[in-house]
KENUBA-131512 format. One line per field, with one value per residue: x, y, z of N, C-alpha, C in turn; residue number from 1. Coordinates in Angstrom, 3 decimals. Example, Ala and Ser with C-alpha at 12.3 -4.5 7.8 and 13.67 -1.06 7.14 Angstrom:
KENUBA-131512
n_x 13.190:12.850
n_y -5.690:-2.250
n_z 7.800:7.080
ca_x 12.300:13.670
ca_y -4.500:-1.060
ca_z 7.800:7.140
c_x 13.200:12.900
c_y -3.300:0.030
c_z 7.800:7.870
num 1:2
This chain:
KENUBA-131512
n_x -22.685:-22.778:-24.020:-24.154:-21.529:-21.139:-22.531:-21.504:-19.019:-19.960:-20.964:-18.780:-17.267:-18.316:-19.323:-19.889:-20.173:-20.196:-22.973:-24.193:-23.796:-24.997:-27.432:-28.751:-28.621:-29.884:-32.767:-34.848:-33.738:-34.425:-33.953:-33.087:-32.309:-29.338:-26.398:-23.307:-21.289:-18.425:-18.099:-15.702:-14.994:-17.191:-17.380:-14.840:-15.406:-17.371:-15.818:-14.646:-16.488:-18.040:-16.826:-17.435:-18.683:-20.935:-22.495:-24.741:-26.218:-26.969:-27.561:-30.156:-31.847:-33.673:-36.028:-33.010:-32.660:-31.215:-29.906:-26.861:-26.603:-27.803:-26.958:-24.235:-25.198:-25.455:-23.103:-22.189:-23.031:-22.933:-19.861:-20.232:-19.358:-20.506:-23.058:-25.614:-26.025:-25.954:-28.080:-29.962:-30.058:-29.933:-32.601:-34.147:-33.318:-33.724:-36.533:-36.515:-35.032:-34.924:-33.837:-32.057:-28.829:-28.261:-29.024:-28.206:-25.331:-24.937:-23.734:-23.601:-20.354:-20.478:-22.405:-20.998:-20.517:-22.234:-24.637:-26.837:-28.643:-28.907:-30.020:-32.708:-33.715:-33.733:-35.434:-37.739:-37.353:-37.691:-40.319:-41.606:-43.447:-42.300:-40.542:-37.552:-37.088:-37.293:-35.656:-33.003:-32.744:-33.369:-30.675:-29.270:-29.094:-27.980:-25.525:-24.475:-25.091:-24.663:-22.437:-21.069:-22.584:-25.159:-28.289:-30.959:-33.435:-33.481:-32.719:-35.623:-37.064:-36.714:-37.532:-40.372:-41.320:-43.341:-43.602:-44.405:-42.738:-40.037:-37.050:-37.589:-37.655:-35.316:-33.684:-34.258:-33.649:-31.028:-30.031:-30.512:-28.795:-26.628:-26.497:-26.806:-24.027:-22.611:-24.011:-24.898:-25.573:-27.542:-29.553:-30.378:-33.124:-34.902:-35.269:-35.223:-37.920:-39.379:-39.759:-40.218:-41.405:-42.433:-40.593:-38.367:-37.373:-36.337:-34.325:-32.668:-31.401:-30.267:-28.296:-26.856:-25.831:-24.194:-22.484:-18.930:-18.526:-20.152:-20.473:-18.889:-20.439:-22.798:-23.694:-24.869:-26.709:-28.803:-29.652:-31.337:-33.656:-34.929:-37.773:-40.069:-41.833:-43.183:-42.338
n_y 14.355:11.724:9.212:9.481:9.562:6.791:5.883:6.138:4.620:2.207:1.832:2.472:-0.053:-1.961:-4.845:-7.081:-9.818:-10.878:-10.162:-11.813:-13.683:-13.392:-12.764:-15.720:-16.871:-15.708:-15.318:-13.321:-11.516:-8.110:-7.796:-5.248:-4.250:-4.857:-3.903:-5.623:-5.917:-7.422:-9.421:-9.100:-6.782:-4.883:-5.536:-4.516:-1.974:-1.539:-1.516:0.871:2.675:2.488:3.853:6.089:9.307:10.290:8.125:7.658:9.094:6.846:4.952:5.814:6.291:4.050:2.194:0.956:1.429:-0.672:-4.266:-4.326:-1.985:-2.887:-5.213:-3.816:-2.123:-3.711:-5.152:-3.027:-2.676:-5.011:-4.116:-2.448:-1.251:-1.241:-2.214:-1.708:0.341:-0.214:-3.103:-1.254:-0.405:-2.271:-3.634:-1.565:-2.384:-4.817:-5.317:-4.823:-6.023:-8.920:-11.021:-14.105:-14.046:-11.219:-11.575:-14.069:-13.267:-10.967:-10.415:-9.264:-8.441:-7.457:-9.579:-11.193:-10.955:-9.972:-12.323:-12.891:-10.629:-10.386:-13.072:-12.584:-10.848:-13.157:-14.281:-12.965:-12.429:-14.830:-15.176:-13.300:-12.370:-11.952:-13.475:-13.095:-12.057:-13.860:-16.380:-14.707:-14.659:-17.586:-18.221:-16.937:-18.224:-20.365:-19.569:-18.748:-20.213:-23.015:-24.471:-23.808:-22.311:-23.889:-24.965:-27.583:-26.408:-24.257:-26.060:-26.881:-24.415:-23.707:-26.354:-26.028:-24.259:-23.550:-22.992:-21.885:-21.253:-21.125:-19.912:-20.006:-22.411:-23.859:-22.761:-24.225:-26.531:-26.230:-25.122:-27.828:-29.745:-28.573:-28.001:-31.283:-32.271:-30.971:-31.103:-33.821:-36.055:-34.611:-33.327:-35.303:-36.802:-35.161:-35.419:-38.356:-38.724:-36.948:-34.673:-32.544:-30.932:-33.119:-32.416:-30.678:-31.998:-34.510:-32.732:-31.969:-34.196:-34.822:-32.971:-33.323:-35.633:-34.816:-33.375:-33.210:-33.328:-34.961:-38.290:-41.967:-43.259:-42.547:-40.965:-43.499:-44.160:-42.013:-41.797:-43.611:-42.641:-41.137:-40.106:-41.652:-40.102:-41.275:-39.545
n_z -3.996:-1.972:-2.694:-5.763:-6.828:-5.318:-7.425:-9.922:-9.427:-9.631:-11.869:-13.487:-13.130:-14.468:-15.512:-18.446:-18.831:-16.456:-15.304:-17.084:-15.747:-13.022:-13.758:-14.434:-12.660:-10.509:-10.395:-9.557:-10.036:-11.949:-15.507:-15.884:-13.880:-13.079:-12.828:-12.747:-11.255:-10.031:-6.675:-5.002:-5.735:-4.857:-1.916:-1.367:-2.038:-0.434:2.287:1.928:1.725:3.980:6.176:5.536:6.449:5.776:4.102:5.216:3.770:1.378:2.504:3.349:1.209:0.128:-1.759:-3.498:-6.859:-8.353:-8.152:-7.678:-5.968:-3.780:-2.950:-2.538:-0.263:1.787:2.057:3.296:5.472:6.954:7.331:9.768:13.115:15.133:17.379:17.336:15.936:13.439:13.806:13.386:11.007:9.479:10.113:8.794:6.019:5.640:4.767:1.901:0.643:-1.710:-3.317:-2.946:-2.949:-1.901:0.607:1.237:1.485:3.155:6.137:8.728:11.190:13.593:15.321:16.621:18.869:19.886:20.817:22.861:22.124:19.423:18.953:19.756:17.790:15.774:16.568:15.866:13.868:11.850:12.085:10.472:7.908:5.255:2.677:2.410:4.935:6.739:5.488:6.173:8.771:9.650:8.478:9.833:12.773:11.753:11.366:13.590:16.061:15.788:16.799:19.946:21.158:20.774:21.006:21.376:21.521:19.357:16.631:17.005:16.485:14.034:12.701:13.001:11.656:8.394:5.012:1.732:-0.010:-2.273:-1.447:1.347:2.288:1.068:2.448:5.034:4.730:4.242:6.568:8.221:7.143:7.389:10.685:11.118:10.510:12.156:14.931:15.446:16.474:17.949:16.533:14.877:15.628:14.467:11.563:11.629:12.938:11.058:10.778:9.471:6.384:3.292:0.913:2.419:4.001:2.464:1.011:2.922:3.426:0.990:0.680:3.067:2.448:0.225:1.621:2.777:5.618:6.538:7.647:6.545:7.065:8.639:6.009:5.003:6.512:6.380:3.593:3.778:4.808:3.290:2.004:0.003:-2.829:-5.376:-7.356
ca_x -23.373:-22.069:-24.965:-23.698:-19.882:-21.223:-23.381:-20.282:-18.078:-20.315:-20.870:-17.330:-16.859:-19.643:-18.813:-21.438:-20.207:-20.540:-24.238:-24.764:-24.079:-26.040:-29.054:-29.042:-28.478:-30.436:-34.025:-35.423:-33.152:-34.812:-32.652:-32.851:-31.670:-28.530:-25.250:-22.644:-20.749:-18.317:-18.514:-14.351:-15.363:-18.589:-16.863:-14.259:-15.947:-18.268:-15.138:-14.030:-17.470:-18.327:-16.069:-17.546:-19.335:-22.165:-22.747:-26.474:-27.500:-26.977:-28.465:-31.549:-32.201:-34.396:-35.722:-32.603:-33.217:-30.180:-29.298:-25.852:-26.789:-28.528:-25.056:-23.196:-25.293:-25.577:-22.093:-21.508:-24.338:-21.757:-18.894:-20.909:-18.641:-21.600:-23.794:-27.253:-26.692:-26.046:-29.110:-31.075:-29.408:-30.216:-33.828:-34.451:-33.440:-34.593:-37.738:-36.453:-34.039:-35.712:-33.129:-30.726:-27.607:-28.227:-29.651:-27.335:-23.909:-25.402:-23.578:-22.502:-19.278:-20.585:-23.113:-20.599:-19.927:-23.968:-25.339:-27.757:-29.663:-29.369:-31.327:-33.702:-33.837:-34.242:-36.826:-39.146:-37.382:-38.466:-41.943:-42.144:-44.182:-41.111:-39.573:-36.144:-36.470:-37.375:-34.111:-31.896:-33.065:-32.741:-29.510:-28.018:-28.903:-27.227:-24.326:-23.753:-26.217:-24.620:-21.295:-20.811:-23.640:-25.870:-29.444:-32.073:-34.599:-33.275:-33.675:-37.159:-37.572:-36.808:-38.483:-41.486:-41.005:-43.680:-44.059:-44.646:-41.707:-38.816:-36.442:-37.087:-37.356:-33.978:-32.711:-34.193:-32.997:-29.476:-29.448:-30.831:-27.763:-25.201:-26.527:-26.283:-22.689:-22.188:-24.327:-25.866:-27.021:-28.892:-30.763:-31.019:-34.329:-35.660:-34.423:-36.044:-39.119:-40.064:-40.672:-39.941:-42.177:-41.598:-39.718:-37.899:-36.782:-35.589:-33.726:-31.930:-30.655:-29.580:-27.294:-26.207:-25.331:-23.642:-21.142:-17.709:-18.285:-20.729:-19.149:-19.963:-21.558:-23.820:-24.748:-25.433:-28.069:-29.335:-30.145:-32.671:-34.680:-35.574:-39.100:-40.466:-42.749:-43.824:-41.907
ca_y 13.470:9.757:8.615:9.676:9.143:5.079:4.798:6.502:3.683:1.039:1.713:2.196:-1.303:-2.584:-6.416:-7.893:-11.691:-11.352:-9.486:-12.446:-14.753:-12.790:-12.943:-17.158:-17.605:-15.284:-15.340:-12.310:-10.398:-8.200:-7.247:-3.933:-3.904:-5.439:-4.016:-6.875:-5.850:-8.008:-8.996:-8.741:-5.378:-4.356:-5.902:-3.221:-0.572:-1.197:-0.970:2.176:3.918:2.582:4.877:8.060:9.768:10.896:7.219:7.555:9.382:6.418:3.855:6.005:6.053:3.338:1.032:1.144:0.724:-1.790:-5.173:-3.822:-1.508:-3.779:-5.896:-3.169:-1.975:-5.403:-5.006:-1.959:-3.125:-6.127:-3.905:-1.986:-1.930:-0.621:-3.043:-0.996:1.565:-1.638:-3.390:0.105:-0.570:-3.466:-3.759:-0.786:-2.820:-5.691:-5.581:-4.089:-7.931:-9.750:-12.201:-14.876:-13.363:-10.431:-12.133:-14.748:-12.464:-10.239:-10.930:-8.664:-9.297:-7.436:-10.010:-12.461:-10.417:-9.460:-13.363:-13.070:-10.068:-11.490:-14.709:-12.303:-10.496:-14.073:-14.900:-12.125:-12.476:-15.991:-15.235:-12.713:-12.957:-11.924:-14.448:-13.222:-12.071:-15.670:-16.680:-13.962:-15.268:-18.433:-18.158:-15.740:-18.957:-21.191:-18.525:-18.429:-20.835:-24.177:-24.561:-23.564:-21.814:-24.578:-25.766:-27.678:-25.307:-23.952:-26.521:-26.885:-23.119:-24.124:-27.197:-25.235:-23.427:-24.247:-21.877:-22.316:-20.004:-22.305:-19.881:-20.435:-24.317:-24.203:-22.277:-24.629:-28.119:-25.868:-25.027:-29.013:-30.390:-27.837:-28.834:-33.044:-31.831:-30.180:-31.748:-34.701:-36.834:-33.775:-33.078:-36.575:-37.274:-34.271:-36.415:-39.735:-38.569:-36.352:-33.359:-31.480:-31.041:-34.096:-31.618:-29.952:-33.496:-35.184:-32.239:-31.688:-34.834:-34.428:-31.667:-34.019:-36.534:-34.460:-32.752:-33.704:-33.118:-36.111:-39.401:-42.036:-44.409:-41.680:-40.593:-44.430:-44.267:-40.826:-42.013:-44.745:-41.957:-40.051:-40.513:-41.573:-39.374:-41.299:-38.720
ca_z -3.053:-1.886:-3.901:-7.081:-6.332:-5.656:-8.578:-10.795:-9.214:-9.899:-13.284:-13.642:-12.538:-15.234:-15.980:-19.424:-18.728:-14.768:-15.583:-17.679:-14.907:-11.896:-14.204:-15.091:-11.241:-9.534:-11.167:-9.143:-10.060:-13.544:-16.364:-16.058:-12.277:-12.941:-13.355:-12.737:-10.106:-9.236:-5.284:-4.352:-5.669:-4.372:-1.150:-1.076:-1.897:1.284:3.436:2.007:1.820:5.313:6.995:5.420:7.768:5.009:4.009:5.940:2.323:0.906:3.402:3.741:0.080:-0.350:-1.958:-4.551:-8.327:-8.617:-7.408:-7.375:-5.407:-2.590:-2.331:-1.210:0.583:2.841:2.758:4.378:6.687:7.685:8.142:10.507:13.979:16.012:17.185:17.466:14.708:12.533:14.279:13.107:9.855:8.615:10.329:7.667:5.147:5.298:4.236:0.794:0.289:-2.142:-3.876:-2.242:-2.808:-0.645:1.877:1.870:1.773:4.328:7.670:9.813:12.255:15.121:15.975:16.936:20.334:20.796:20.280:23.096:21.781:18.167:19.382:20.375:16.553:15.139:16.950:15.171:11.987:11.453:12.339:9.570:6.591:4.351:1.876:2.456:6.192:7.372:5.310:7.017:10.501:9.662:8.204:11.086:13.414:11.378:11.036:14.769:16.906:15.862:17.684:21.318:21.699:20.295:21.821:20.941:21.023:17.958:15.128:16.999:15.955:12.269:12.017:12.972:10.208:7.281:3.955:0.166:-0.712:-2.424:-0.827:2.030:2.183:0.756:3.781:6.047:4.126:4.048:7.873:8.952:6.413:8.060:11.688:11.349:10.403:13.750:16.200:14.289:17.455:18.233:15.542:13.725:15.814:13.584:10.088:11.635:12.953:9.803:11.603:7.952:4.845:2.712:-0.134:2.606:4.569:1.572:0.412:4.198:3.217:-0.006:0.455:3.901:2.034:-0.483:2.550:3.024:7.336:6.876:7.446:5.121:7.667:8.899:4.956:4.247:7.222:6.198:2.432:4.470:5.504:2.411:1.856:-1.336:-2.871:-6.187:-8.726
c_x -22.755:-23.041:-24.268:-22.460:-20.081:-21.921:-21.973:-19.478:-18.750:-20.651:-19.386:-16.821:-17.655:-18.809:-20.083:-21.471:-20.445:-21.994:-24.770:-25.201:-24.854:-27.600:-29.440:-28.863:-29.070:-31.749:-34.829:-35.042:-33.766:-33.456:-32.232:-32.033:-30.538:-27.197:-24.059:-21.486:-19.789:-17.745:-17.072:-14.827:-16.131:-17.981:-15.592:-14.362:-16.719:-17.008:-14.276:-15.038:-18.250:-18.220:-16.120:-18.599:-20.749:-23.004:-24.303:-27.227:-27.270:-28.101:-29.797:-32.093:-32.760:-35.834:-34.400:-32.628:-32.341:-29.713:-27.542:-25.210:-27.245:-27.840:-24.056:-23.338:-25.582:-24.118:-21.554:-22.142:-23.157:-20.325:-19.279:-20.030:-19.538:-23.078:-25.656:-27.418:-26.834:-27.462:-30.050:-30.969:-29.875:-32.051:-34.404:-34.151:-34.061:-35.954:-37.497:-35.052:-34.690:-34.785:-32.035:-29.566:-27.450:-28.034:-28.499:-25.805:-24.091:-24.771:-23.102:-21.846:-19.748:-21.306:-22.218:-20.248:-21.691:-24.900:-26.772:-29.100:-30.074:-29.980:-32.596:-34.305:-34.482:-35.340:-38.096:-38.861:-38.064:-40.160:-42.597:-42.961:-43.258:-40.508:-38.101:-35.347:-36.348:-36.057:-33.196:-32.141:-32.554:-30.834:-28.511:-28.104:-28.224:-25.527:-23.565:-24.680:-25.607:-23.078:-21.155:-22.208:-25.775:-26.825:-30.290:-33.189:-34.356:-33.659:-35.013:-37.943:-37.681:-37.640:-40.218:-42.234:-42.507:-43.767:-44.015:-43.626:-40.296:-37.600:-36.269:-37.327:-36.135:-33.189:-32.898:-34.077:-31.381:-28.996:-29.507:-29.253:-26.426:-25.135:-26.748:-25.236:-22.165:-22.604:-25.562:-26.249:-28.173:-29.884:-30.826:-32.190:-34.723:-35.894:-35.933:-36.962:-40.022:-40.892:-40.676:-41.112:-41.665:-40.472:-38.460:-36.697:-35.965:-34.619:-32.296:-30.902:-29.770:-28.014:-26.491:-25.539:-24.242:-22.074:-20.187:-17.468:-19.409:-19.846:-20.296:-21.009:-23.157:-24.737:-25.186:-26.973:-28.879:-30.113:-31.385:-33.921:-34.995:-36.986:-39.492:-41.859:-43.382:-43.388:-40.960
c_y 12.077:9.209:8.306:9.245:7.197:4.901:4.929:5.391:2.427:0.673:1.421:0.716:-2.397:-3.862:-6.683:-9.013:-11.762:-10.717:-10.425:-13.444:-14.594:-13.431:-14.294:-17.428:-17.207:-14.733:-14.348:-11.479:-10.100:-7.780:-5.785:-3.146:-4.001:-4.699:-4.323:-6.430:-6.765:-8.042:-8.835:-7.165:-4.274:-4.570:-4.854:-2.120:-0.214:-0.780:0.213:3.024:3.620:3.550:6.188:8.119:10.534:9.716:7.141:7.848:8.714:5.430:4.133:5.880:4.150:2.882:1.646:0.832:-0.082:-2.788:-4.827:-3.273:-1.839:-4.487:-4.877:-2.210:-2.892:-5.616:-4.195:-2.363:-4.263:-5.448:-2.917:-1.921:-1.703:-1.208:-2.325:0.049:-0.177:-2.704:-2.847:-0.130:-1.834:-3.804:-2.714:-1.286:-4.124:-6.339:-5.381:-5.754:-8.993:-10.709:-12.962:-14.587:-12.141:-10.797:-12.891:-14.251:-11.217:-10.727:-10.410:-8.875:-8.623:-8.006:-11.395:-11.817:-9.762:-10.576:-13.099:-11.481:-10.198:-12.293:-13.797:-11.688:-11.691:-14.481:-14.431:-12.495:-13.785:-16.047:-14.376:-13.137:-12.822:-12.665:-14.352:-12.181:-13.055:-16.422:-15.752:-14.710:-16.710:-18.853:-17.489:-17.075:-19.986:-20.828:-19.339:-19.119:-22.511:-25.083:-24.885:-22.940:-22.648:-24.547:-26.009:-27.337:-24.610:-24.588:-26.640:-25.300:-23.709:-24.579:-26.512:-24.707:-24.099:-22.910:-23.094:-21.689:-21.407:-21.842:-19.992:-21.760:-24.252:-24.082:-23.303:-25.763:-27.578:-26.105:-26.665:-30.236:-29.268:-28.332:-30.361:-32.681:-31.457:-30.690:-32.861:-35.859:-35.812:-33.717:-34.276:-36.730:-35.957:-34.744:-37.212:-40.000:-37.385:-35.268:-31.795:-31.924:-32.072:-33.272:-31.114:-30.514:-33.929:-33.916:-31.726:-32.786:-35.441:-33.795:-32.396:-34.707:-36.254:-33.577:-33.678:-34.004:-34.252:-37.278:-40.330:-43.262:-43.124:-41.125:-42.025:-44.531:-42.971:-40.942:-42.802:-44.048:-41.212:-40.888:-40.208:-40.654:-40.182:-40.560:-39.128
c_z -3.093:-3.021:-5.364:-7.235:-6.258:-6.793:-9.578:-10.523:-9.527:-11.613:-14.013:-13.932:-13.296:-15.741:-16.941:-18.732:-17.673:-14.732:-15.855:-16.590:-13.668:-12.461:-14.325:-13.289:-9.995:-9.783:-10.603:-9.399:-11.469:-14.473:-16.287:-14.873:-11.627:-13.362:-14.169:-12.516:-9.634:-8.064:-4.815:-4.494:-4.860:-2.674:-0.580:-0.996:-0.158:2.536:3.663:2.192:3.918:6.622:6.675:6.209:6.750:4.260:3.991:4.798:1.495:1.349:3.297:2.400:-0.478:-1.070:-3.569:-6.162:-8.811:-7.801:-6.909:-5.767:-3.581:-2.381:-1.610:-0.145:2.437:2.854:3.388:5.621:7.523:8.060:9.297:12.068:15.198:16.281:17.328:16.522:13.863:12.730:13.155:11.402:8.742:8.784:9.112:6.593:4.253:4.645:2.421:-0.001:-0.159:-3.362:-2.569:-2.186:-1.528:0.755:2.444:2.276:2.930:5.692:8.539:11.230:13.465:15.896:16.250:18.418:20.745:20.787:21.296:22.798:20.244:18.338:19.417:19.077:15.781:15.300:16.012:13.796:11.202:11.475:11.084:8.689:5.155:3.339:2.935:4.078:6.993:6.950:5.959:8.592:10.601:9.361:9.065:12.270:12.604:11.331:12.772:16.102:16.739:16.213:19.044:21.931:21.672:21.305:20.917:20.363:20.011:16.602:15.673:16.434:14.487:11.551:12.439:12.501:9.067:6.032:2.771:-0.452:-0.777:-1.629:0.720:2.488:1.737:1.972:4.776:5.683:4.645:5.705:8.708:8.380:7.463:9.986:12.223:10.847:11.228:14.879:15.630:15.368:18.283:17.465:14.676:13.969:14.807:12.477:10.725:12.325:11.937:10.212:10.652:7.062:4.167:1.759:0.874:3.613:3.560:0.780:1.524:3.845:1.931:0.684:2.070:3.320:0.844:0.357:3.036:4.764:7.610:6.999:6.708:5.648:8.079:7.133:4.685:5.328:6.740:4.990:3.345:4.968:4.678:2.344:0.385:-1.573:-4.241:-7.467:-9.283
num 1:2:3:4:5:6:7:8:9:10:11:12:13:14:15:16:17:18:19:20:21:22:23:24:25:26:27:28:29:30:31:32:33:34:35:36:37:38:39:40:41:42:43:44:45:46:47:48:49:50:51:52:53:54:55:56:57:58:59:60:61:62:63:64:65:66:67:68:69:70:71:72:73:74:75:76:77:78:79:80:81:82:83:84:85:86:87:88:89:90:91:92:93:94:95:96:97:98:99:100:101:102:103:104:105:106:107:108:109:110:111:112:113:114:115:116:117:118:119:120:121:122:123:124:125:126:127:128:129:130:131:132:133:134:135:136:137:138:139:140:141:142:143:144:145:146:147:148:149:150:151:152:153:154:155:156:157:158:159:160:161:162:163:164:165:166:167:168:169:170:171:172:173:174:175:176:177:178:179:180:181:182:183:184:185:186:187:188:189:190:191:192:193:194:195:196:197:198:199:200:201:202:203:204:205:206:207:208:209:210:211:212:213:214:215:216:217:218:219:220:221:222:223:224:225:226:227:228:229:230:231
């Protein structure tokens, strides 16, 4: 069975010191779930097992008992060349993506040629109740929403946004710091009318002020707008 044939290769592939470092950096992940895999690896494998045509008894096998396991399968999911099995594909998994790594290495290339029915995916995904489907959504508009295809109505989706979940406040400090980098007289009124959580405002501009695509007149006005909190 493929099953067996990928777990055999992943064991194979067993790293302690890269195990050590998954676990100190990715705090959801348990000890027991961990491998340590590393991702050039896990990354190749997806584009050789992608192309077997028995693959599906891998995919369908969920939820898997290894983080390992849930990387490559979010990478086969991204080499996917089929934009509606892949769709089918990932909507089945999603729900089962419960650390940042996944989530965040998750991207598959055929939604750069289907953007307007992706917009239409994000829309729900953000609405979820999910941790780490509200970060995929968010993060697939930040992926491919803040270029050419940009609008407004987008960071207003974001900032919209409220939870208690640190990951995703990170995602949406990450995506408000990546878009004043790209279209930063668009979205500054968002910044300097405080249309963010104070934690989630002052951390947009952190990680602004910490990017090289800022300039340094724009980060000296950007520091002027953190809001003190007293800590």
């Amino acid at each position: 069975m493929v099953t067996d044939e990928i777990m055999s290769r992943l064991k194979e592939n067993e790293d302690p010191e890269y195990r050590k470092l998954q676990l100190r950096t990715i705090p959801t992940a348990g000890s027991r779930s961990v491998i340590g895999v590393r991702t050039p690896i896990l990354r190749k494998m997806a584009k050789e097992f992608a192309k077997r045509e028995d693959i599906g008894e891998f995919l369908d096998e969920l939820p898997h008992a290894f983080f390992d396991e849930n990387q490559l399968h979010a990478f086969i999911i991204s080499e996917m060349k089929d934009y509606d099995a892949c769709m089918g594909r990932l909507e089945a998994f999603l729900p089962y993506v419960d650390n940042w790594a996944t989530c965040d290495q998750m991207s598959p290339k055929v939604f750069k040629k289907h953007r307007k029915e992706l917009l239409e995916r994000i829309g729900k995904w953000i609405r979820s109740d999910r941790t780490y489907t509200i970060r995929f959504g968010v993060g697939m508009l930040m992926e491919h929403f803040l270029t050419e295809d940009f609008d407004p109505a987008y960071p207003e989706m974001v900032a919209s946004l409220r939870s208690d979940e640190y990951y995703v406040n990170m995602m949406i400090a990450w995506y408000f710091a990546t878009a004043l980098a790209k279209q930063y007289d668009a979205v500054l009124p968002f910044i300097e009318e405080h249309r963010l959580d104070v934690w989630t405002h002052n951390k947009a501009i952190q990680k602004s002020v910490e990017s090289y695509r800022i300039t340094d007149e724009q980060k000296a006005y950007l520091r002027t707008l953190k809001i003190k909190t007293g800590k």
